[in-house]
C-alpha positions in Angstrom: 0.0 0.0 0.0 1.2 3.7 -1.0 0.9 6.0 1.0 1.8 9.8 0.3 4.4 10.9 2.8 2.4 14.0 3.9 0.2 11.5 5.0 2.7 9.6 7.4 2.5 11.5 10.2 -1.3 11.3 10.5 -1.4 7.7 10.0 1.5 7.2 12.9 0.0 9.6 15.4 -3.5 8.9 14.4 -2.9 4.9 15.1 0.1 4.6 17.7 -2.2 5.9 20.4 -4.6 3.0 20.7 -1.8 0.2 20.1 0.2 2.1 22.5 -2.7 2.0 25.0 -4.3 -1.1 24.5 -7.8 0.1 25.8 -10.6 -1.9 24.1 -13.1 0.4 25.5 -11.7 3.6 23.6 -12.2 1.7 20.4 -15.7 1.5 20.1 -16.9 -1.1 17.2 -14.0 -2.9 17.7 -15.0 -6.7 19.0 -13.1 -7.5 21.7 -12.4 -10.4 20.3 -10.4 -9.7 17.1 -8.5 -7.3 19.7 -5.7 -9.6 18.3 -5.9 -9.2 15.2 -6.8 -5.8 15.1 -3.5 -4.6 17.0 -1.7 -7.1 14.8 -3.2 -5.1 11.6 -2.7 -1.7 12.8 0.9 -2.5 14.2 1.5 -4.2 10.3 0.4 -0.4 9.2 2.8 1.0 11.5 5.6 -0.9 10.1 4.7 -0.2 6.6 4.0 3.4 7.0 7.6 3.9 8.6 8.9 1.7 6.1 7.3 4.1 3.2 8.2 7.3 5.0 12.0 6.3 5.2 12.0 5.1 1.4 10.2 8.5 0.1 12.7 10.5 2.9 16.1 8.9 1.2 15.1 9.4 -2.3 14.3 13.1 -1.3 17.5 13.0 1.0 20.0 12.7 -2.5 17.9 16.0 -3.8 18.6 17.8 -0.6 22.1 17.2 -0.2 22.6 18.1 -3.9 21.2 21.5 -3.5 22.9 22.2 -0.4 26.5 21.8 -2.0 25.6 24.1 -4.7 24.4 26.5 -2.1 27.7 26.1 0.2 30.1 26.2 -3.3 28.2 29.7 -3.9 29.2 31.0 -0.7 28.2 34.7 0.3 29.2 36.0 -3.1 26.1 34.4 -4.5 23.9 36.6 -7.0 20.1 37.1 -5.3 18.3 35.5 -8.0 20.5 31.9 -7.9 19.9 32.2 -4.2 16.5 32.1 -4.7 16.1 29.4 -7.3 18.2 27.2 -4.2 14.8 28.1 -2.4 12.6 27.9 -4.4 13.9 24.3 -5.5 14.1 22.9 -2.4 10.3 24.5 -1.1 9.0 22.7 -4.2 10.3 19.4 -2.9 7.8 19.9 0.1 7.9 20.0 3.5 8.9 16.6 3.8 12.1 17.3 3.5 12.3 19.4 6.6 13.8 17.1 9.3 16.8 16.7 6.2 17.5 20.1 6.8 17.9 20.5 10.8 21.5 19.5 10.5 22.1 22.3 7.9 21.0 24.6 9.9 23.1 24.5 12.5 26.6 25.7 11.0 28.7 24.5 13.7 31.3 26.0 16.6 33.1 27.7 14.1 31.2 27.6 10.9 32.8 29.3 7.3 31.6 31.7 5.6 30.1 29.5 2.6 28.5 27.3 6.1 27.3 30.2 7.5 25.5 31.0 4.4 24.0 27.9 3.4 22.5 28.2 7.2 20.6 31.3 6.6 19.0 30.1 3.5 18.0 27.1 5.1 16.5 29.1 7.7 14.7 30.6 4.9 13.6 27.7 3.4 12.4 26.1 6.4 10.0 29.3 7.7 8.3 29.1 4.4 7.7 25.4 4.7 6.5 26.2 8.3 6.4 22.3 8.9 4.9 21.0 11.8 7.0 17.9 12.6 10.1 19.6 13.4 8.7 21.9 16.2 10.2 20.1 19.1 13.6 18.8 17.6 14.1 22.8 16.9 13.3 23.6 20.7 16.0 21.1 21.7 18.6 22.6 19.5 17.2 26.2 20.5 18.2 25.1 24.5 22.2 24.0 23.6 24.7 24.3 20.7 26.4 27.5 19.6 24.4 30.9 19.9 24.3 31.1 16.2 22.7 27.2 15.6 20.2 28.7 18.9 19.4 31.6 17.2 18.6 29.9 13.9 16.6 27.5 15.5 14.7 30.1 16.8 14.2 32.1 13.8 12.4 28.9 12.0 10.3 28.1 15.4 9.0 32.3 15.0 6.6 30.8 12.3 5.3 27.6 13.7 2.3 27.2 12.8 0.9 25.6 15.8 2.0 28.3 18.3 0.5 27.2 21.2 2.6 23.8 21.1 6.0 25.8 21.2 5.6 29.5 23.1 6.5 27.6 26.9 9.8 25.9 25.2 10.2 29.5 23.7 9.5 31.6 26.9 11.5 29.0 28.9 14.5 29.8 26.3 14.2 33.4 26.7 14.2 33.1 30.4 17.4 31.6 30.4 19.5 32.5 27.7 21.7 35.4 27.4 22.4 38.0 24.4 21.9 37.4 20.8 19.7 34.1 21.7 17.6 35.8 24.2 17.0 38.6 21.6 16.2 36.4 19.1 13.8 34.0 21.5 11.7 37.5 22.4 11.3 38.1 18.6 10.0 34.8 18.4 7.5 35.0 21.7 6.4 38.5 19.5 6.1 36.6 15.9 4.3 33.5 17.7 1.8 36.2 19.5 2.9 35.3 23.4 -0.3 37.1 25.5 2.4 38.0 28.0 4.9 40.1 25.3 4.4 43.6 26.7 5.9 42.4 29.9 8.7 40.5 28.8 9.7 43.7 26.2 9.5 46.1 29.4 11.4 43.9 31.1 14.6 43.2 28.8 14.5 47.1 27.7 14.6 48.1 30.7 17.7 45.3 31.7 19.6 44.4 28.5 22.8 45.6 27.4 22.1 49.2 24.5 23.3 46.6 22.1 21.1 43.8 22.7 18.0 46.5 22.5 19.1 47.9 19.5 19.1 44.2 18.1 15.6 43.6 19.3 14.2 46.9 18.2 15.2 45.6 14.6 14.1 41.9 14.9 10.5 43.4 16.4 10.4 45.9 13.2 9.2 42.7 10.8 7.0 41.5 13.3 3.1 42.7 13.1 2.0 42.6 16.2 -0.6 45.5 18.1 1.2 45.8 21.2 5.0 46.6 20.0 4.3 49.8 19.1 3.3 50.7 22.4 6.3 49.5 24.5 8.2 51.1 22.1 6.7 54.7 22.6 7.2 53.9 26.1 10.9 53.2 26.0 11.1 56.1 23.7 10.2 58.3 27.4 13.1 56.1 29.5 16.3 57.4 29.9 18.0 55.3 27.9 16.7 56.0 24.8 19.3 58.9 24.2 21.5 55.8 23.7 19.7 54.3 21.7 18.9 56.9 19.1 20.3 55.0 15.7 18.4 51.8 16.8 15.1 53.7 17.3 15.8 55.6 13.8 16.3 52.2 12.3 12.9 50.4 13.6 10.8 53.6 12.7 12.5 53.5 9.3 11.2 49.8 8.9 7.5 51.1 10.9 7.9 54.1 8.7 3.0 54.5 9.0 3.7 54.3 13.0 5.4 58.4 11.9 1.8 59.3 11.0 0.6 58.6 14.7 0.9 61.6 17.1 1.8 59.5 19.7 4.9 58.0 18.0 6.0 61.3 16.4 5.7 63.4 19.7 7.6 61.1 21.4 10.2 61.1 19.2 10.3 65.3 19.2 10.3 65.2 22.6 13.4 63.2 22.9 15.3 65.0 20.4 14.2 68.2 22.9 15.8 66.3 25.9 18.5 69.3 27.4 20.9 66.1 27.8 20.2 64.9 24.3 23.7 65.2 22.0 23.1 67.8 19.3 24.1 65.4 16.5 21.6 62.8 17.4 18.8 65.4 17.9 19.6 66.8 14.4 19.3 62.9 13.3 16.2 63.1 14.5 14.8 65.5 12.9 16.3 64.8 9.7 14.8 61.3 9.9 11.5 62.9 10.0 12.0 65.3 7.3 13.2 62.6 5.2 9.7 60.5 5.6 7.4 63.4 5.0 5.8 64.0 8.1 3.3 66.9 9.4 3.9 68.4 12.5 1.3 70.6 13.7 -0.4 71.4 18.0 1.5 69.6 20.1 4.1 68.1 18.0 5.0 71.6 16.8 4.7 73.5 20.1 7.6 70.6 20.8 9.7 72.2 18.4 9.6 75.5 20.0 13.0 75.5 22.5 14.8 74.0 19.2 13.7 77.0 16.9 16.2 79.2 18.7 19.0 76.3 19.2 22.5 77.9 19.6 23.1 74.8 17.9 23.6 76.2 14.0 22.9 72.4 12.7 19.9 72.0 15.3 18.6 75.1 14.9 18.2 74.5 10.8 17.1 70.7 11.0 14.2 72.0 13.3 13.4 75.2 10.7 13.6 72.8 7.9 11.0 70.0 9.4 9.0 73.0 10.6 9.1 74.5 6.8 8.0 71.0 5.4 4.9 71.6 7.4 3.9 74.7 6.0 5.4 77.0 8.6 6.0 80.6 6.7 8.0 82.0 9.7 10.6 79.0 9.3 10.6 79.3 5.5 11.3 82.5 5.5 14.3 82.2 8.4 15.8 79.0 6.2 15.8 80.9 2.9 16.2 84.8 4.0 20.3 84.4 3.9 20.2 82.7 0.4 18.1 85.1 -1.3 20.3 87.8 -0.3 23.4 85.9 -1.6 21.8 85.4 -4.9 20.7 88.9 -5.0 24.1 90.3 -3.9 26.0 87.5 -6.8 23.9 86.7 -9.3 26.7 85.1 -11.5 27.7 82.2 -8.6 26.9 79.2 -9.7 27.3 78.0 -6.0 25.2 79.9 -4.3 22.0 79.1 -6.5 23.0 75.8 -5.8 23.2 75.9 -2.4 19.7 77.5 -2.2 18.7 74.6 -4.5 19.4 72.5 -1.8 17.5 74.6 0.4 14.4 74.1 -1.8 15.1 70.3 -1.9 15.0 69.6 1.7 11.9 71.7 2.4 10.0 69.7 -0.3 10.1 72.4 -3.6 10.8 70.4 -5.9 10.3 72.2 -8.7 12.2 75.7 -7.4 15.3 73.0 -6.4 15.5 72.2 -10.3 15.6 76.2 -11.5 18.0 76.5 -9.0 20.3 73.7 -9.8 19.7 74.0 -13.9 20.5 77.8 -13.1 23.9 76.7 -11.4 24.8 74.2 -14.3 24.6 77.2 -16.9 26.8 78.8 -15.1 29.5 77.0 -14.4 30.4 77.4 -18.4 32.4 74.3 -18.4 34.1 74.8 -15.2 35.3 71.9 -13.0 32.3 69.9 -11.0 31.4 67.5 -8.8 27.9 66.8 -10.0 26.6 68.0 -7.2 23.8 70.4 -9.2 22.8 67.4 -11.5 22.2 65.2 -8.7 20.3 67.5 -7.4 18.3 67.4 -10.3 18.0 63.8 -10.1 17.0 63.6 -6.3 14.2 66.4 -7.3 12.7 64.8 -10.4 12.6 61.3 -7.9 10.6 62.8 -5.5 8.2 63.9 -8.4 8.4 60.6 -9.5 9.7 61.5 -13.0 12.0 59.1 -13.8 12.8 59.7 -16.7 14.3 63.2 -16.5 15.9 61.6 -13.0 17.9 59.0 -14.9 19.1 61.5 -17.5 20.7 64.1 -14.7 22.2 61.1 -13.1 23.8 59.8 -16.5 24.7 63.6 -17.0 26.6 63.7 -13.7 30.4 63.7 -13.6 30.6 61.3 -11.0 31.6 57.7 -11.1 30.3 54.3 -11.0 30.7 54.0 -7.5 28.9 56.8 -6.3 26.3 56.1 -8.5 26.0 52.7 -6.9 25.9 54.4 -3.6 23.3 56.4 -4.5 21.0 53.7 -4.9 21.0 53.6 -0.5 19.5 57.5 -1.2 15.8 57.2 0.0 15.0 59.7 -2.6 15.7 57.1 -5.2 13.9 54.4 -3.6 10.8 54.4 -5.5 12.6 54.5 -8.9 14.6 51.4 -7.4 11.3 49.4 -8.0 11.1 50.6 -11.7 13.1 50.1 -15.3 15.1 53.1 -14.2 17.2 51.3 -11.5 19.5 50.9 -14.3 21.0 54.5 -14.1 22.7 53.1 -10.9 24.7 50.4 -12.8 23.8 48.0 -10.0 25.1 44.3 -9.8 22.6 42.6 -9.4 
């Protein structure tokens, strides 16, 4: 008799239970008897259904090992699409073939670089197989091992899809573990919707080390779950969240809709307002929010008052410029009042039009940042550049989503290949990233 191997698991756990128990009266319809025979035909079953399953699991076993060598000979250096055929492949084999893959995931003490590798795509693989019958052997190798087999474990258990069955192996690794496993076990309790998460994150930000935090602030970013936010406006108020400005930056980057909530937008003025604050991160601040667009208006913009008048030259323009994004005239005015007058006072600098340009640019005026920059390109009259008008243009016709004209200032610009590369990392361009025009970068894909 065939049976297909996704069926295996049903048919052992579905008929082990009453051999293993031997209780006639929890088979009804079964005469008692035939008891005999009907343990002898079940435990016949049992034999051939293991005997199936580890046929089907060595054929599938030559596959496996196949694709993993190719993925280990590829090493880091791999190009994204072969990386993803590896995936692909081996998700099309089903998961079956997830317990062949447990010992792949877990690179070793002191793994190479091509192991290391191979790991994360098989960590990869085996969340979007999300197979059921490897829950427990991933909590065992989530309790011992090397931090980064733990972790990896971990990262697959995040998408169980029977939750229930792992969040006390997961909670009891969290509870115990240290660092970059207990990080990774909290992301997991968040992914696998723990009732008791809002706890366990004021907890560990309130006792982990600034690094650990700034590792869990990023692991939470991907997760979706209501109450992260929350805990993370709370932190936001602690007084270690001047440490941990970058971090917070970086999970609001990834949250970027949470910058539309008052809540999460006054919290982060307020900290950039805090008198112990460093000036460099509090301009950071504020340029992080000028870069996604937001609106600050009552309380968020009465925030903004004490930085208005910063002695702090960078501070005090950051805070005009976020304020002029929003429509403020009295900050417009203050930001452009000095340019306007160098303009006026020498009208045949090519740099000072294009430093107003990028004036106009960073408080959104698009369109007066191109007559700016095209006004400093005439008249440099063949003088040496940097490119720095043309990109300029490009950044501006990005934001208005005219990639066209974006891609021809950025092939105009005498700049090299590199720094065209590097400019693909330029959130202005990250829209036309997801278009033909990505090829003005001269990226290697």
């Amino acid at each position: 008799m065939k049976l297909p191997l996704r069926h295996l698991t049903l048919v052992l756990v579905g008929l082990a239970a009453p051999v293993l128990t031997h209780d006639a009266g929890a088979r009804p319809g079964l005469p008692t008897q035939d008891e005999g025979e009907s343990t002898r035909s079940l435990e016949d079953l049992l034999r051939l259904a293991r005997t199936e399953r580890d046929q089907v699991l060595s054929e599938l076993k030559v596959g496996v090992e196949a694709i993993l060598a190719e993925m280990e000979s590829a090493t880091v250096r791999v190009r994204p699409e072969e990386a993803l055929k590896f995936r692909k492949q081996m998700i099309a084999m089903g998961p079956e073939i997830a317990p062949l893959l447990l010992k792949a995931l877990l690179p070793g003490p002191s793994p190479s670089r091509a192991e290391r590798f191979r790991a994360m795509e098989v960590v990869q693989v085996l969340r979007d197989l999300r197979s059921p019958s490897i829950g427990m052997q991933l909590l065992d190798s989530s309790r011992r091992g090397t931090p980064e087999g733990r972790v990896n474990s971990l990262l697959v258990l995040a998408t169980d899809p029977n939750p229930e069955r792992v969040i006390g192996g997961v909670r009891s690794v969290h509870a115990e573990a240290q660092a970059e496993v207990r990080t990774a076990a909290l992301v997991a309790l968040a992914q696998l919707g723990s009732p008791d998460l809002p706890e366990l994150l004021s907890a560990d930000f309130a006792k982990e080390e600034i690094a650990h935090i700034g590792s869990l602030l990023m692991g939470l970013a991907q997760v979706d779950h209501e109450e992260i936010p929350s805990c993370v406006v709370q932190l936001l108020a602690t007084e270690r969240a001047p440490a941990l400005v970058s971090p917070l930056l970086d999970y609001y980057s990834a949250s970027r809709k949470l910058l539309k909530k008052e809540e999460h937008l006054l919290a982060l003025i307020r900290l950039a307002c805090q008198p112990a604050m460093d000036g460099n991160d509090a301009v950071k601040i504020l340029d992080t929010l000028s870069q996604f667009d937001v609106t600050v208006k009552g309380a968020t913009k009465k925030a903004l008052d004490d930085l208005r008048d910063s002695s702090q030259l960078a501070l005090r323009e950051s805070t005009l410029v976020l304020l002029a994004r929003s429509k403020d005239k009295s900050a417009r005015r203050s930001l452009l009042q000095s340019f306007d007058e160098r303009v006026k006072y020498s009208p045949a600098s090519p740099s000072v039009y294009s430093m107003r340009g990028d004036v106009y640019y960073l408080i959104a005026e698009y369109q007066k940042a191109i007559k700016d920059f095209k006004t400093a390109i005439s008249l440099q009259r063949g003088l040496a550049s940097k490119g720095g008008a043309h990109l300029g243009i490009a950044r501006s016709y990005a934001r208005l989503k005219r990639y066209s004209d974006a891609e021809e200032y950025l092939r105009a610009a005498p700049v090299s290949m590199t720094t065209l590369r590097d400019l693909a990392k330029d959130p202005a361009f990250e829209e036309m990233l997801e278009t033909k025009y990505r090829r003005a970068f001269h990226l290697k894909e």
